[in-house]
C-alpha positions in Angstrom: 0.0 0.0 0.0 2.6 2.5 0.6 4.3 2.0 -2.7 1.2 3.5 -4.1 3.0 7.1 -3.6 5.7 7.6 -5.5 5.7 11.1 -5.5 4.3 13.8 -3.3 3.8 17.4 -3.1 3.8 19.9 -0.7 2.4 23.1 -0.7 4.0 25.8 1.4 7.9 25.8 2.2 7.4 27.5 5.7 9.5 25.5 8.4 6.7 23.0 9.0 6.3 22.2 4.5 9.6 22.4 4.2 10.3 19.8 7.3 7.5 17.6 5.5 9.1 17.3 2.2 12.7 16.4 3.6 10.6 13.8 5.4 9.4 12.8 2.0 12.6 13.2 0.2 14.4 11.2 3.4 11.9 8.1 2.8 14.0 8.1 -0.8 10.5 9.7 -3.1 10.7 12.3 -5.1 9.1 15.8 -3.6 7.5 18.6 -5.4 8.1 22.0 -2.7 5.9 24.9 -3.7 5.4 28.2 -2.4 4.3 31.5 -3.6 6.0 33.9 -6.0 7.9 36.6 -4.0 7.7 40.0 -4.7 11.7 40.2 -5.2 14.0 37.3 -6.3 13.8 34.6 -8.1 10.3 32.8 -8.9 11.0 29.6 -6.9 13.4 31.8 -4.0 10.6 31.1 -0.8 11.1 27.0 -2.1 14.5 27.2 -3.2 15.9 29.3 -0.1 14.0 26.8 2.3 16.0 23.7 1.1 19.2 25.6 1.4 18.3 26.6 4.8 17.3 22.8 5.7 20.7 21.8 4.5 22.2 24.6 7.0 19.7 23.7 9.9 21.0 21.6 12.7 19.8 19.4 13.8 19.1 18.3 10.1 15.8 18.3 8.4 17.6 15.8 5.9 19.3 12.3 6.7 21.6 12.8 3.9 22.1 15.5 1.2 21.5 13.1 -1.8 18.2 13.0 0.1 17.9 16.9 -0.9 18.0 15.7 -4.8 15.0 14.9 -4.2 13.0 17.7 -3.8 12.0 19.8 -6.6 11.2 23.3 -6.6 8.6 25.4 -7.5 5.8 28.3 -7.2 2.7 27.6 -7.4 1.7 30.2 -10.6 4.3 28.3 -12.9 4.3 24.7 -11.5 0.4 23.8 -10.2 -0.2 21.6 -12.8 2.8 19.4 -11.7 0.4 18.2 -9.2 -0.9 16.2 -12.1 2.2 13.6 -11.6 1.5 13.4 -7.9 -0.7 10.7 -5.9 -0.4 13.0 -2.6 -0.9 16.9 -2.4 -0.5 18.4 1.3 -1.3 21.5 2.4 1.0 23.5 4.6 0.3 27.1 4.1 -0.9 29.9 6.5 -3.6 29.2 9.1 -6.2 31.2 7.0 -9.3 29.6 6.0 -9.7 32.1 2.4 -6.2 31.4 2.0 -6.2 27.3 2.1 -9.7 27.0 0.2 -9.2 29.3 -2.9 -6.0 26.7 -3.4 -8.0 24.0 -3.0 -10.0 25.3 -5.7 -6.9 25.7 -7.8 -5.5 22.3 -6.8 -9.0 20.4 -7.7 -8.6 21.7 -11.5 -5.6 20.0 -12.1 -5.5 17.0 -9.9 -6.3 13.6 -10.7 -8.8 11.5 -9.5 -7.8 9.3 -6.2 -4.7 12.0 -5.6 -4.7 12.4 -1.6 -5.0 16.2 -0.7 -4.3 16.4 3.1 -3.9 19.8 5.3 -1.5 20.0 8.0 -3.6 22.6 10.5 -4.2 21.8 13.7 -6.4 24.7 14.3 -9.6 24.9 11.0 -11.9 21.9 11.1 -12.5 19.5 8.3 -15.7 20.3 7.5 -14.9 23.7 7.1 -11.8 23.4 4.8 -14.1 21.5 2.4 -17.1 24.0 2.1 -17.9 24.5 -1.4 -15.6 21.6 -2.9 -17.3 19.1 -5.0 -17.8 15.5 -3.7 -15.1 14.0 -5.9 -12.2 16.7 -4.1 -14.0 15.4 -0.5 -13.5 11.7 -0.9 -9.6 12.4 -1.6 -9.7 14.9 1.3 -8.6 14.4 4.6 -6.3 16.3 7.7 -2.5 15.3 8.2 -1.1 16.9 11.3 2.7 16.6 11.2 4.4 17.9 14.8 7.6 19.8 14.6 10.8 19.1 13.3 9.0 16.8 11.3 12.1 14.4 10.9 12.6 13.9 14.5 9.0 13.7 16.2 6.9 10.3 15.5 3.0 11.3 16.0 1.3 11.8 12.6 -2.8 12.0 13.7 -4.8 11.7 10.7 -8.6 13.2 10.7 -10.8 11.7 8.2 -14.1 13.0 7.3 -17.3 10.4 6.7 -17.2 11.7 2.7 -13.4 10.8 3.1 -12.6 7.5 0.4 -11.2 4.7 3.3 -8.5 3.6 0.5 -7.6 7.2 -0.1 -6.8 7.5 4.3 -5.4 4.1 4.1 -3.1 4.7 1.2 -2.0 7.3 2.8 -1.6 6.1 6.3 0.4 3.6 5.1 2.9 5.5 3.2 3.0 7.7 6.7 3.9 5.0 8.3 6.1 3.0 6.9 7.9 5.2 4.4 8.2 8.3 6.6 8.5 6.4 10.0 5.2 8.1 11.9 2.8 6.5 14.5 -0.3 7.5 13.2 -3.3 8.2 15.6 -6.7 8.3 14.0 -7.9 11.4 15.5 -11.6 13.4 15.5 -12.4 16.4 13.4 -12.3 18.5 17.0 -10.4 21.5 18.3 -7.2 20.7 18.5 -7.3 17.3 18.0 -5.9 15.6 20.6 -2.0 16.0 21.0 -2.6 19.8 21.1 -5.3 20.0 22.9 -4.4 18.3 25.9 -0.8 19.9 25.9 -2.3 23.4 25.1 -4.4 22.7 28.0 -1.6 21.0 30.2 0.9 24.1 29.6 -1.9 27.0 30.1 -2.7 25.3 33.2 0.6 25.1 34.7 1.4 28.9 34.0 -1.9 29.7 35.6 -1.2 27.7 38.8 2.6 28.8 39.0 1.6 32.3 38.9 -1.2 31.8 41.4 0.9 30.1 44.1 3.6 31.9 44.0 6.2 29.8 41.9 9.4 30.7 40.3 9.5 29.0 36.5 12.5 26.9 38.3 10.1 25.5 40.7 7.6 25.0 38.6 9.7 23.2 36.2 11.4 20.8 38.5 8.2 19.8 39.5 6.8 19.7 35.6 9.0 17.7 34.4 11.1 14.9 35.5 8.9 13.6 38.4 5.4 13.6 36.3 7.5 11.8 33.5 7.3 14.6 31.2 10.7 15.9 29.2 12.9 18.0 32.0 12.2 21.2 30.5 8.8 21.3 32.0 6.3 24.0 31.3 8.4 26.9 30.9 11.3 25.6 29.4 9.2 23.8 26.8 7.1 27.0 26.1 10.5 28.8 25.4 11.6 25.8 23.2 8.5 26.0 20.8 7.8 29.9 20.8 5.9 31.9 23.0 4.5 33.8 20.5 2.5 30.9 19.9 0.6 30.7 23.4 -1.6 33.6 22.1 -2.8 31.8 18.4 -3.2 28.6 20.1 -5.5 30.5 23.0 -7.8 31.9 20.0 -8.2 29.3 17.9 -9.2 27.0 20.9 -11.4 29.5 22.5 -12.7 30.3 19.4 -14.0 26.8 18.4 -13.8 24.9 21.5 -17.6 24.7 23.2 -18.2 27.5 26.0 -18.9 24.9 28.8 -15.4 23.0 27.8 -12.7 23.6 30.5 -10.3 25.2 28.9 -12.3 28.3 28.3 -12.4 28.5 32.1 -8.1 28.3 32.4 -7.9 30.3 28.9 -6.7 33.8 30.5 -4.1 36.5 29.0 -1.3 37.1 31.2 0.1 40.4 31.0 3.4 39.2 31.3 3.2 37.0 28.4 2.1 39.9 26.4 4.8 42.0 27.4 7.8 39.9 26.7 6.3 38.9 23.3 6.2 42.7 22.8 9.8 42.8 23.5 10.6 40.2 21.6 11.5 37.4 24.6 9.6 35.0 22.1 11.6 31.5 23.3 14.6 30.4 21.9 14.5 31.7 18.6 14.1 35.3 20.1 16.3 37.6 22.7 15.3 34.6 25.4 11.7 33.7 27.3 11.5 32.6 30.5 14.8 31.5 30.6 17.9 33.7 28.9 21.3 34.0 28.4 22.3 37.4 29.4 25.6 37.9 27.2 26.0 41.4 29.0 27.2 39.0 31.9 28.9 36.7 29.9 26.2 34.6 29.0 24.7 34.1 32.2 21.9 32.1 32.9 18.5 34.1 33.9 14.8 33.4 35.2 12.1 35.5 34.9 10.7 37.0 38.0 6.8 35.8 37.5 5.6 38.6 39.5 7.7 41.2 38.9 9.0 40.6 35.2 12.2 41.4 35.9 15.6 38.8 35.0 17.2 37.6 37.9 20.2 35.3 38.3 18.8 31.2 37.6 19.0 29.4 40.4 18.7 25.4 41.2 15.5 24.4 41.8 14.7 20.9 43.7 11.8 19.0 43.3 10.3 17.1 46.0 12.7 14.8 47.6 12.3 10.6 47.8 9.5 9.2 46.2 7.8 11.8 45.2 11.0 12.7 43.1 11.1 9.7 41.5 7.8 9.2 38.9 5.7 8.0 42.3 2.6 10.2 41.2 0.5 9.6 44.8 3.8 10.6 46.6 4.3 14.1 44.5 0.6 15.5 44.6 0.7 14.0 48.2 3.8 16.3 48.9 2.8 19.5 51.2 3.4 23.1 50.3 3.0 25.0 47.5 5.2 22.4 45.4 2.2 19.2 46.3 -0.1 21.8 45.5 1.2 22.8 42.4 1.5 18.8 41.1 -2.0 18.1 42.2 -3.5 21.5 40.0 -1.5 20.2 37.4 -2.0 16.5 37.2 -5.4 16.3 37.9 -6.5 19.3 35.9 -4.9 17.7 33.0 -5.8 14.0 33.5 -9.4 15.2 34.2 -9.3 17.4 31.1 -7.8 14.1 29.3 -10.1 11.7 30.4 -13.4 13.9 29.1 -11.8 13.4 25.6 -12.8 10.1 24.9 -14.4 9.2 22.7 -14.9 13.3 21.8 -11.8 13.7 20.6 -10.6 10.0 20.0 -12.1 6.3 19.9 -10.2 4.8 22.7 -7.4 5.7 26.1 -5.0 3.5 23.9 -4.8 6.4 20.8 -5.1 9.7 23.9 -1.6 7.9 25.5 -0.4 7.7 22.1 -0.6 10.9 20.8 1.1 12.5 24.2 3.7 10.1 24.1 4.7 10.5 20.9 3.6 14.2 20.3 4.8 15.8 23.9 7.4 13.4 24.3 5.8 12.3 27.8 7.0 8.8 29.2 3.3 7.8 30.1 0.2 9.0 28.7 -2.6 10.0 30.2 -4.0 7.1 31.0 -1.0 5.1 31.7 -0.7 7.9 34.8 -4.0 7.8 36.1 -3.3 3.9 36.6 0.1 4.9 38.9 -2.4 7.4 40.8 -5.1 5.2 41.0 -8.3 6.0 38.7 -10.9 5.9 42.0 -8.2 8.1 44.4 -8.0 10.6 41.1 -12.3 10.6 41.3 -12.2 10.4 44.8 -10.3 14.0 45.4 -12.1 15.4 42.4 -15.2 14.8 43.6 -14.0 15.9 47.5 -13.0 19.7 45.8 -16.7 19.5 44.0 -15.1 19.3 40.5 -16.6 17.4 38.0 -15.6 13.6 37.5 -15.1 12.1 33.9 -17.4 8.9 33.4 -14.2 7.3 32.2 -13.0 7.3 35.7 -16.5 6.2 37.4 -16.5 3.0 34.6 -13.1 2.2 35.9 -13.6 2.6 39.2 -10.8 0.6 41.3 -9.6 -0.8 38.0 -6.5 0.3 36.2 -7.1 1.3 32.5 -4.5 -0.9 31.2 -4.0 -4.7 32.6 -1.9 -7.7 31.3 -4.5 -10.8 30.5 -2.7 -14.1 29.0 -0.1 -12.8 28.4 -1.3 -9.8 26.3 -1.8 -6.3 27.1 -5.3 -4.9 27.1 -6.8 -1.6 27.8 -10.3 -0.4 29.3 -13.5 0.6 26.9 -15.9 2.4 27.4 -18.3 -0.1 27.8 -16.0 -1.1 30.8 -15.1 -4.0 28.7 -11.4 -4.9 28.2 -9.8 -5.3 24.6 -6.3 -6.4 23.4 -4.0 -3.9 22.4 -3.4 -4.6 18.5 -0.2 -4.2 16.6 -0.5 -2.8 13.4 0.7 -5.9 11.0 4.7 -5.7 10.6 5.0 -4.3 14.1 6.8 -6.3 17.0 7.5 -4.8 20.4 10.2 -6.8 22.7 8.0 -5.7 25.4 4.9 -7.7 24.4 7.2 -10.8 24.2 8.3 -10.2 27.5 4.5 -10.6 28.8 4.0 -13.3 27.3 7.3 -15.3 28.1 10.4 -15.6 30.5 14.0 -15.2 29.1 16.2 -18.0 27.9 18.9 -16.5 29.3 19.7 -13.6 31.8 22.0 -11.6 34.0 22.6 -8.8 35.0 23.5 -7.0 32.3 21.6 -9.1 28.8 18.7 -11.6 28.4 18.0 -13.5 25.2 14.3 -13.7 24.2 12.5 -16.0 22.0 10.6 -14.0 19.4 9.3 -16.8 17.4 9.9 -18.1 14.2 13.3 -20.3 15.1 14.7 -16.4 16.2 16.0 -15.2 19.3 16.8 -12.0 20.2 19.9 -10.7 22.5 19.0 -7.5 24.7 21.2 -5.3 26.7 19.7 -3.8 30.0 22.3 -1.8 31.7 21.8 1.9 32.0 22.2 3.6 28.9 22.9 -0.4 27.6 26.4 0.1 28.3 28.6 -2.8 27.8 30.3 -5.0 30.6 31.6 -8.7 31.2 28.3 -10.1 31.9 26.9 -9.1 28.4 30.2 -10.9 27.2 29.7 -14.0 29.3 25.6 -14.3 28.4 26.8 -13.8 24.7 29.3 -17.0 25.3 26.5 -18.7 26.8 23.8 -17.8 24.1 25.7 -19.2 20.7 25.8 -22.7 21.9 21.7 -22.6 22.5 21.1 -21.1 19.2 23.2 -23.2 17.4 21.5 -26.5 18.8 17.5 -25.0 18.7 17.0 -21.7 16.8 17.9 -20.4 13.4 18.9 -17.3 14.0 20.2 -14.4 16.1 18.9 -10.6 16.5 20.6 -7.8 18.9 18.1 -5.6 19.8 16.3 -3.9 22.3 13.0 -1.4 22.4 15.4 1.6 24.5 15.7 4.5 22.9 19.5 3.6 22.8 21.2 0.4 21.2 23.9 1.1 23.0 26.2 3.8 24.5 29.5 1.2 24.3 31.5 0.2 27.1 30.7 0.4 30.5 32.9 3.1 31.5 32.4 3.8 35.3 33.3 0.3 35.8 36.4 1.0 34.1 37.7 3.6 35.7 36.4 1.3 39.4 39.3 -0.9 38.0 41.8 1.7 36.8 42.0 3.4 40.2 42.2 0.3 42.1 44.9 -0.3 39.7 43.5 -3.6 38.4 44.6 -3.8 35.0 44.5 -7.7 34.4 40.5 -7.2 35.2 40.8 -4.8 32.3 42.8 -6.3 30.3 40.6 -9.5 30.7 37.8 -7.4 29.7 39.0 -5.9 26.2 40.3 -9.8 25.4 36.4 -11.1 26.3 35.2 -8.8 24.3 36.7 -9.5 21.7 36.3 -13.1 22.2 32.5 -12.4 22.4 32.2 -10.2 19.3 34.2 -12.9 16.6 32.2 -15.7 18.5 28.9 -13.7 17.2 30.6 -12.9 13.9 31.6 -17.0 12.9 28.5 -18.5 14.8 27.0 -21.1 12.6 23.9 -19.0 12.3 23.4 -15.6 10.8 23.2 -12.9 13.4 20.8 -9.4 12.9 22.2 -6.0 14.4 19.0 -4.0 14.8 20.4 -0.4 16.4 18.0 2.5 17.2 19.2 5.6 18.1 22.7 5.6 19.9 25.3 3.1 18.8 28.7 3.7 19.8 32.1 2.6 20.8 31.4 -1.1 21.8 27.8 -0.7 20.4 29.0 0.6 17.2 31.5 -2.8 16.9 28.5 -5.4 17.3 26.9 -4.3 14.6 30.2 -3.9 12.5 30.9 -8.0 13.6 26.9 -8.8 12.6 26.4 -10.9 8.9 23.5 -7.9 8.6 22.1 -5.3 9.9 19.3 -3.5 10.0 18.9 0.1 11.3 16.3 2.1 12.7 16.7 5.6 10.3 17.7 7.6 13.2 20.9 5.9 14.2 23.6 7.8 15.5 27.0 5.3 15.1 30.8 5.8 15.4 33.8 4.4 16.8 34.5 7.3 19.5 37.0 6.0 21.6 39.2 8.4 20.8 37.5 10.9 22.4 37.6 9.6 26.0 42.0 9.0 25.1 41.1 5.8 24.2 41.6 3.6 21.1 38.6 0.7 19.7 39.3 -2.2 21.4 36.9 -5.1 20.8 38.3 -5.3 17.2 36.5 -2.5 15.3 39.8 -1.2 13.6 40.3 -4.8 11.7 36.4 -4.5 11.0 36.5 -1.2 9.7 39.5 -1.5 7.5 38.1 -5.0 6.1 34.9 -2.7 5.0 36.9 -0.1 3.5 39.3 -2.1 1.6 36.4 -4.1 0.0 34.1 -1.0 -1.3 33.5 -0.6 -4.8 35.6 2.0 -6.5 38.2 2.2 -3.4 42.0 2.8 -5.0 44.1 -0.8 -4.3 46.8 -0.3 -1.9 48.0 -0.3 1.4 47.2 3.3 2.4 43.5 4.2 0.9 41.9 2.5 3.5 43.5 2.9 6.4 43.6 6.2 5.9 40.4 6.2 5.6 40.2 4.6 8.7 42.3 6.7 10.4 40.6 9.9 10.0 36.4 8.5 11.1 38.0 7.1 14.2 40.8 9.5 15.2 37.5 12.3 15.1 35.1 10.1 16.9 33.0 10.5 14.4 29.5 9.6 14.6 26.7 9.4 11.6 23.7 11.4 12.4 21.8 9.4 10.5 21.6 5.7 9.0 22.1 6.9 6.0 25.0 8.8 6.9 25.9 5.5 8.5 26.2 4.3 5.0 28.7 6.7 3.9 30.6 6.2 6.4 30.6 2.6 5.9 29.6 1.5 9.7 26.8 0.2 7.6 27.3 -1.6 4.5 25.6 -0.9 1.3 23.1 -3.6 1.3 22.6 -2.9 5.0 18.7 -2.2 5.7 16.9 0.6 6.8 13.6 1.1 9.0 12.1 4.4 9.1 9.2 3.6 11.6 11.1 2.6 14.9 8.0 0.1 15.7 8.9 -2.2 12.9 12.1 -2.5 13.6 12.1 -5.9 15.5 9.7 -7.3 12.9 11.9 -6.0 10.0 15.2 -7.7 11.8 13.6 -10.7 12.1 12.6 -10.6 8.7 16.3 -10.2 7.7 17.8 -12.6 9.7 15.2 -15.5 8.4 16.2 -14.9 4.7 19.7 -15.6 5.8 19.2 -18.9 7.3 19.2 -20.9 4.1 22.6 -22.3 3.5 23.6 -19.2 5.5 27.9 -19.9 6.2 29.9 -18.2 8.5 32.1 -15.7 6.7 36.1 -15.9 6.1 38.5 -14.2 8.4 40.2 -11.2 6.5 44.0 -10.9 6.0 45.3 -7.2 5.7 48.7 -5.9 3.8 49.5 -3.5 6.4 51.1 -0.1 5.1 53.9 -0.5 8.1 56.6 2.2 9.3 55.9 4.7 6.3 52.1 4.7 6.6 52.5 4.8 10.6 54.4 8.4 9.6 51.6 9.4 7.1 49.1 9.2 9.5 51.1 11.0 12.1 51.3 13.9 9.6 48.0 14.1 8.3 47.1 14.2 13.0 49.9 17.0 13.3 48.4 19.3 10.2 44.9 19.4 12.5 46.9 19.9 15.7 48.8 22.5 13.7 45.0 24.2 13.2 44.1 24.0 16.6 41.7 21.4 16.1 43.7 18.6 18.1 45.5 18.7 21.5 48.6 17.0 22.6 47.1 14.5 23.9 45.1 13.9 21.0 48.1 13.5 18.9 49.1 10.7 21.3 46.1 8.8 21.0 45.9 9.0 17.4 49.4 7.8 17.6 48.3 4.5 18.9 45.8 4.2 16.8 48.0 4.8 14.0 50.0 1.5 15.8 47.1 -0.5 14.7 46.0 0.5 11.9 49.7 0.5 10.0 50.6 -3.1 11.3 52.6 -2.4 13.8 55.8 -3.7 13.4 54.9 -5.3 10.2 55.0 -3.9 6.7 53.4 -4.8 3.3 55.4 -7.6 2.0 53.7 -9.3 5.8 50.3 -10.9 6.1 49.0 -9.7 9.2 45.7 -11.7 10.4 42.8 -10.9 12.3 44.1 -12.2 15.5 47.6 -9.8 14.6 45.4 -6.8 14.9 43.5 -8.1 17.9 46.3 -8.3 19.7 47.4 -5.1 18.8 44.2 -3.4 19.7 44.7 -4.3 23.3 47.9 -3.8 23.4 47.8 -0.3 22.8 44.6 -0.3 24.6 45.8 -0.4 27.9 48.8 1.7 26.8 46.2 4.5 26.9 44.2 3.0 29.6 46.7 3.7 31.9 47.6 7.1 31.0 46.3 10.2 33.2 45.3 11.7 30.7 42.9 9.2 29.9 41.3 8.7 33.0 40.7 12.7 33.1 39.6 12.3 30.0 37.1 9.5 31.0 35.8 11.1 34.5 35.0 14.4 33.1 32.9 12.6 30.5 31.3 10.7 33.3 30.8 13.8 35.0 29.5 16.2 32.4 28.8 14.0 29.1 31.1 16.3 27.3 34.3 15.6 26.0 37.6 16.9 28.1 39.7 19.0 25.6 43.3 17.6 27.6 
């Protein structure tokens, strides 16, 4: 179904357009970017500037810049009727109603039949786009609701109308989905929809009550944030993120179409203050500052805002309540007294309240409400999910106790929780107080439903392996940040025999939003300052042990990374037969940035994948020079794509853009490897020896020489340079596998017992920011 698009346009190259077709052009289809003709400039300047800017913007609208080759630009007086070639047409002008029907009008004369034409507003209803359009135009009509940066955030809510043609919506979720990677949530033709509304109503709230009771935006936002599971920005810090010059046009268009008896029109309010710094231009981020600044007078101090007075003041540390009230324990942190307990319960139950009125008003069922907050406000529970850690009946109990109305969501569920695990499957509450399963869309798998249904075949610590059906097991990391340590290497010795005698297959994977942040690097330093080097030394040799054991396993083995993959994560996949990458993976051999050198054989890897790639020049040098320079700059691909380039993938290396079919996709992969699947042959290298050793040496002085390398830089890239020239040997030597590995840990602990290093590796412990040494 989603190969039915094979091209799209979008109308409008405003940030939000222009973010959509990158999205487009990332998912590898061809784009058609259109905007108006400007009064000065070229006739295409409002598209052509926007994809210039996009290639500028960081983080990137675009995975790679070949993806950019794929948009084409236009205006829309010279190049309308190229919507003739397209099967989807969205919308992504101005919020004007005249505006976005008169090019409806335009875009119905030219368009052919079955052609999708979605709008991306949030804020004009369906029904009232499509007044006056003929009944053909409606059926291929329907709403699209990208959030912003359109690369980076998942939710996609769809609004169909009952004129809308089901294949037209389903063509088009489809191609949302699994071409441009988004969760789509069926929403209702309401106000806001639902992602918007409840946050609108969620962040207008939590001003209110912070001015009211007397809180500083640092208060507020230590208690807005972390310990409801919401991002650590909080209110304030998230209102300076997205604009706040948007607060007012969200307040008007909801007020303006919501019903008079809904609750936000009772919270809706202007604030003086708000008006004020808009005035000013303390719009967020992207103005002078909001309610946080840096004041550069003061050499870029950080600032508050006083709420009361309006006035900047130094930023000061803010705590939120202490034990478990700190810690996500909802009943603790609106149980907390003061103005901070009273701050959490105004907020959380005036948003789960508001939330809970929304079904089915504003969608079908609890499941698509957690959903779309989830995904759209970057929460860690939704709505629903919280009201089940405070307690549905306690929540309708105080409500009721303050004489505020009480949802008849909450009185269905009573002392039930909304979501419960039955057989093994996860189900959540109807309205009908009836429990349903929680369905997967076909092609998605989740670890975590596996995991309810089944107990590990192996576990520690550190790892478990997981049956996921189908003769495939899958390998998951579970340390913080799933670093690296001896246990995953032991489980990993433990799970290759098991496979080998009753599976087919092997997948690394796991549902965090990180693969894997590499080596375990507070233990190391534990052992460097006792001074226990054999404990380290033991560790780099299991580790390599571990990874060629995975890499000439009598079955085929799946890397499938999401997200962060680096230093030790980054070598598993480079030791996997396949892999198959989540889009947004973020890979490289960084090592070198912590004084340290690969060591769990990712040099020999590398240089293997370098030396083999189609149009490389022969010789000892091209490659390791290659090498040389991605790992001596710890650098990492900010994409999979860029992955690609960069050759931590290889070319035939897949890629998922929808993180929730990733495990289904891996899976996938590793089954069509089984048949007469052989373990590959170990490489042999021509090392380049003593002269390449002083190439490389050069090539790290000419960037020290530019300030962009420090001494001790130079040293580390020195042994680096050790292992990637052969050490001691030269070209007319074969130097194996097992040569390099030994030379990787070699110089390994050469550095791991340097000072240098270990300041290098506690200030990155300490900060998460490289030490410049």
């Amino acid at each position: 179904m989603a190969d039915a698009i094979k091209k799209v346009c979008v109308i409008g190259a405003g940030t939000m357009g222009a973010g959509i077709a990158a999205q487009v052009a990332n998912a590898g289809v061809p784009v058609l970017l259109l905007d108006i003709v400007p009064k000065e400039g070229g006739r295409n300047a409002i598209a052509e500037g926007a994809v210039a800017k996009m290639l500028k913007t960081d983080p990137a609208p675009f995975m790679s810049t070949r993806a950019a080759k794929l948009v084409e630009t236009g205006n829309i007086e010279d190049h309308l009727d190229k919507i003739a070639e397209c099967d989807w047409v969205i919308e992504a002008v101005i919020e004007r109603l005249d505006i976005k029907q008169g090019l409806y009008a335009r875009i119905e004369a030219v368009k052919r039949e079955g052609t999708a034409v979605s709008s991306n507003t949030s804020t004009i209803p369906l029904a009232t786009l499509v007044e006056g359009r003929s009944d053909a135009f409606k059926r291929d009509f329907l709403i699209t609701h990208f959030f912003n940066p359109p690369r980076y955030m998942r939710l996609l809510e769809i609004v169909a109308s009952p004129d809308s043609d089901a294949a037209v919506v389903a063509k088009v979720q489809a191609f949302a989905d699994v071409a441009m990677g988004k969760t789509v949530v069926r929403a209702k033709d309401t106000p806001g929809f639902i992602a918007n509304r409840i946050g609108t109503y969620w962040i207008q709230l939590g001003i209110n009550n912070a001015i009211d009771l007397g809180l500083s935006v640092e208060e507020a936002d230590a208690v807005a944030g972390s310990p409801m599971g919401v991002p650590k920005t909080g209110i304030f810090g998230l209102v300076d993120l997205v604009g706040i010059d948007l607060m007012p046009h969200l307040k008007a268009s909801l007020t303006g179409t919501l019903a008079k008896d809904d609750p936000y029109q009772a919270i809706a309010r202007d604030i003086p203050l708000i008006e004020k710094m808009i005035g000013e231009g303390y719009t967020g981020r992207k103005g002078k500052g909001g309610f946080y600044r840096l004041n550069r007078d003061k050499g870029k101090s950080r600032e508050a805002i006083d709420l009361s007075t309006g006035e900047y003041r130094a930023k000061v540390d803010a705590r939120a309540p202490g034990g478990a009230a700190g810690k996500g324990d909802l009943r603790a942190l609106v149980e907390t007294k003061g103005k901070l307990g009273d701050y959490a319960w105004a907020l959380v139950s005036g948003t789960l309240a508001y939330a809970a009125m929304l079904v089915p008003e504003a969608a079908d069922d609890v499941v698509a409400i957690d959903d779309a907050m989830k995904l759209g406000y970057n929460w860690k529970a939704g709505p629903f999910e919280m009201i089940d850690k405070l307690g549905a009946k306690y929540l309708a109990d105080r409500l009721e106790a303050e004489g505020k109305p009480v949802p008849q969501i909450l009185r269905t569920a009573g002392e039930r929780t909304f979501y419960r695990v039955e057989n093994g499957k996860r189900q959540f509450l109807g309205l009908g107080g009836e429990y349903h399963d929680v369905v997967r869309p076909e092609g998605v798998l989740r670890l975590a439903d596996f995991k309810l249904a089944s107990k590990p075949l192996l576990k520690n610590a550190s790892a478990a392996l997981w049956d996921v059906g189908d003769g495939v097991v899958c390998l998951e990391f579970t340390g913080k940040m799933n670093a690296l340590d001896g246990e995953v290497m032991k489980l990993i010795g433990q799970a290759i025999p098991l496979v080998a005698q009753s599976y087919k297959a092997l997948v690394v994977y796991n549902d965090a939003d990180s693969f894997s942040a590499g080596a375990n690097l507070g233990l190391a330093i534990f052992a460097v300052n006792i001074a226990a080097w054999s404990e380290i030394e033991k560790l780099v040799a299991g580790g390599q042990m571990a990874y060629k054991a995975l890499k000439y396993a009598p079955f085929p083995v799946v890397s499938a990374p999401a997200g962060l993959a680096v230093g030790g994560g980054c070598e598993i996949l480079l030791h996997s037969d396949a892999i198959q990458a989540h889009a947004e993976l973020y890979t490289g051999l960084v090592e070198c940035g912590v004084g340290l050198i690969p060591g769990w054989g990712g040099n020999g890897e590398m240089l293997a994948r370098w030396r083999d790639a189609p149009g490389m020049p022969k010789g000892p040098m091209p490659a390791v020079a290659k090498v040389f320079e991605t790992v001596s700059t710890a650098t990492v691909s900010k994409s999979a794509q860029q992955a690609k380039e960069l050759m931590f993938l290889r070319p035939d290396d897949g890629i998922t853009m929808n993180r929730d079919r990733l495990l289904y996709d891996a899976k996938q992969k590793a089954l069509s490897l089984v048949e007469g699947y052989k373990p590959p042959e170990a490489p042999t290298f021509r090392p380049p020896g003593e002269s390449g050793h002083v190439g490389l040496n050069m090539a790290a002085e000419g960037f020290r020489k530019r300030g962009m390398a420090t001494d001790y830089d130079m040293v580390v890239s020195d042994s680096l340079a050790t292992v990637l020239s052969g050490g001691e040997h030269d070209y007319v030597d074969t130097v194996t596998e097992a040569d390099l590995l030994t030379l990787e840990r070699q110089e390994f602990m050469q550095r791991v017992r340097d000072k240098r290093t270990v300041a290098r590796v506690e200030h990155m412990l300490e900060t998460g920011k490289p030490l410049r040494n």
